[in-house]
N, C-alpha and C positions, 0 to 999 in steps of 0.2 A: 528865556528869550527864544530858545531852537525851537522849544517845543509851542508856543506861542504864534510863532512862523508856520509852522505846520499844521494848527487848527485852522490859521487863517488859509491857508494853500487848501485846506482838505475841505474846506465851508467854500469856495471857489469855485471848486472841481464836482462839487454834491451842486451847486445852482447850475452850473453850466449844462451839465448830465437831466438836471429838470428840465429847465429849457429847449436842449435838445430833442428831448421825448415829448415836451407838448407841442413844439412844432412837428414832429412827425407824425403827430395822433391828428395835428389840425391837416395836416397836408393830406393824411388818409381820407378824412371825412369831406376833402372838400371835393366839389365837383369836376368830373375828368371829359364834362362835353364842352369844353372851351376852345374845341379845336375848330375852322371853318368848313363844315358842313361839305363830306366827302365827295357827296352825289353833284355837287355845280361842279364838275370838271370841265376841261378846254374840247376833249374830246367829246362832249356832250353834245358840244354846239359845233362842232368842226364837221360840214359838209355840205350837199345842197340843199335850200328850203325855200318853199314858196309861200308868199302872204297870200295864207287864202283870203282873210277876212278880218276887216278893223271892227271894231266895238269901244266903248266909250263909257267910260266911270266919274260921275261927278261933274260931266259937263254935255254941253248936247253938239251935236255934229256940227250943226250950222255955225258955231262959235272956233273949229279948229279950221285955219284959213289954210296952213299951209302944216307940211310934215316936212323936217329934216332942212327949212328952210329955203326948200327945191319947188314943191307942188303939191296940188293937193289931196291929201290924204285917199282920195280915190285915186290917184293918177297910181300908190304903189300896192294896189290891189293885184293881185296877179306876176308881184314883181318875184325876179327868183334871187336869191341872197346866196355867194358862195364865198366860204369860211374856210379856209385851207388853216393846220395846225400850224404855220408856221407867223399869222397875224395876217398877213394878206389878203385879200378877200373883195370882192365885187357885187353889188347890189344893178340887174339891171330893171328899168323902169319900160312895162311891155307897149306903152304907148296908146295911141288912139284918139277919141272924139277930145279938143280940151287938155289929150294930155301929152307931154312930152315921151320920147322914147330914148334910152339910151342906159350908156354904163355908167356908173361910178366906182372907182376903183377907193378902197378903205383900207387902213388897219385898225384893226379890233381885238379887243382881249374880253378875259372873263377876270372876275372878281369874288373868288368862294365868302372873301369875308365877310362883303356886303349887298352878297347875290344882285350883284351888276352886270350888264353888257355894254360898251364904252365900243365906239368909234369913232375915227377921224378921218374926214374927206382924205384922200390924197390925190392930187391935182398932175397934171405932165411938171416932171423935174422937181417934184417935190420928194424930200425925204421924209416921214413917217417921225422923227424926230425932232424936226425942225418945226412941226406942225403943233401950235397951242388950243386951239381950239378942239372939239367934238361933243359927240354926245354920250350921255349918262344914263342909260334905262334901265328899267329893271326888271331884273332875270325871272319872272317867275312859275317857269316850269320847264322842264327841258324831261322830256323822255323819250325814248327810241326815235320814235318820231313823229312827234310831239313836240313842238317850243310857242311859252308863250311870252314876251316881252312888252314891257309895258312904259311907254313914252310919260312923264308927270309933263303938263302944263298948268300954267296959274289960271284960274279963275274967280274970278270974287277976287276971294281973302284965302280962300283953299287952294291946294294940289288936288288937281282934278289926274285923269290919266287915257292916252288914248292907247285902244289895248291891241296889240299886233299879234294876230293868231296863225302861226307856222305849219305847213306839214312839211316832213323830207319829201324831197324829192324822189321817185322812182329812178333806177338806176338804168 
């Protein structure tokens, strides 16, 4: 009986010990770039930048009536965007023939997982938490000084995108 007990404990301890070792051999062989993509950091996009120039993927200009729900998409030509590390941050609109001039105060983050850039208006007396709405664009490129961000709108049956092309600002 003891010893009956003991094959069966020692057959237990030899499966457990296999299994052990094939998830270790599967954990090596599996892939280790599952991390979100080092290079979209906060400090990538944290500073001044100016919209030099809109362009448009999948839809044509005459079809985007308005940007950010404010004006049109010429009005934030020239506009300067500034991004403090700490979410803060102000977009102002330089004005002119047709367009409005002025500040808009936002908080904005970045998103490595799904290389996003997300803001939200914030209004006099509004807290930044309290605020459900903003927008979702997408990150796709940020270097020294360099960023490009890319608005999706519906058209048709597709995502179309109007494309926002960044320089930094000189200091």
């Amino acid at each position: 009986m003891q010893v009956a007990k003991y094959k069966y404990m020692k057959r237990i301890l030899v499966i457990a010990a296999i299994l052990c070792s094939s998830l270790m051999v599967l954990q090596s062989c599996s892939s280790t770039n599952n991390a979100p993509s080092t290079s979209l950091k906060r400090g990538k996009v944290t500073g001044t930048w100016v919209l030099n120039n809109i362009t448009f993927e999948g839809v044509p200009a005459i079809a985007v009536k308005s940007l950010f729900d404010e004006a049109s998409y010429k009005c934030f030509i020239g506009s300067t965007w500034t991004l403090t590390n700490s979410g803060n941050g102000s977009y102002m609109l330089p004005g002119g023939s047709e367009c409005p001039s002025g500040t808009q105060s936002i908080f904005w983050s970045v998103s490595a997982a799904d290389e996003t850039f997300q803001f939200k208006k914030i209004y006099e007396g509004d807290k930044a938490k309290n605020v459900t709405t903003g927008y979702r664009l997408v990150l796709s490129e940020t270097s020294g000084d360099r960023m490009v961000i890319k608005s999706p709108v519906e058209y048709g049956s597709s995502t179309a995108y109007v494309v926002m092309n960044f320089t930094k600002a000189t200091k």
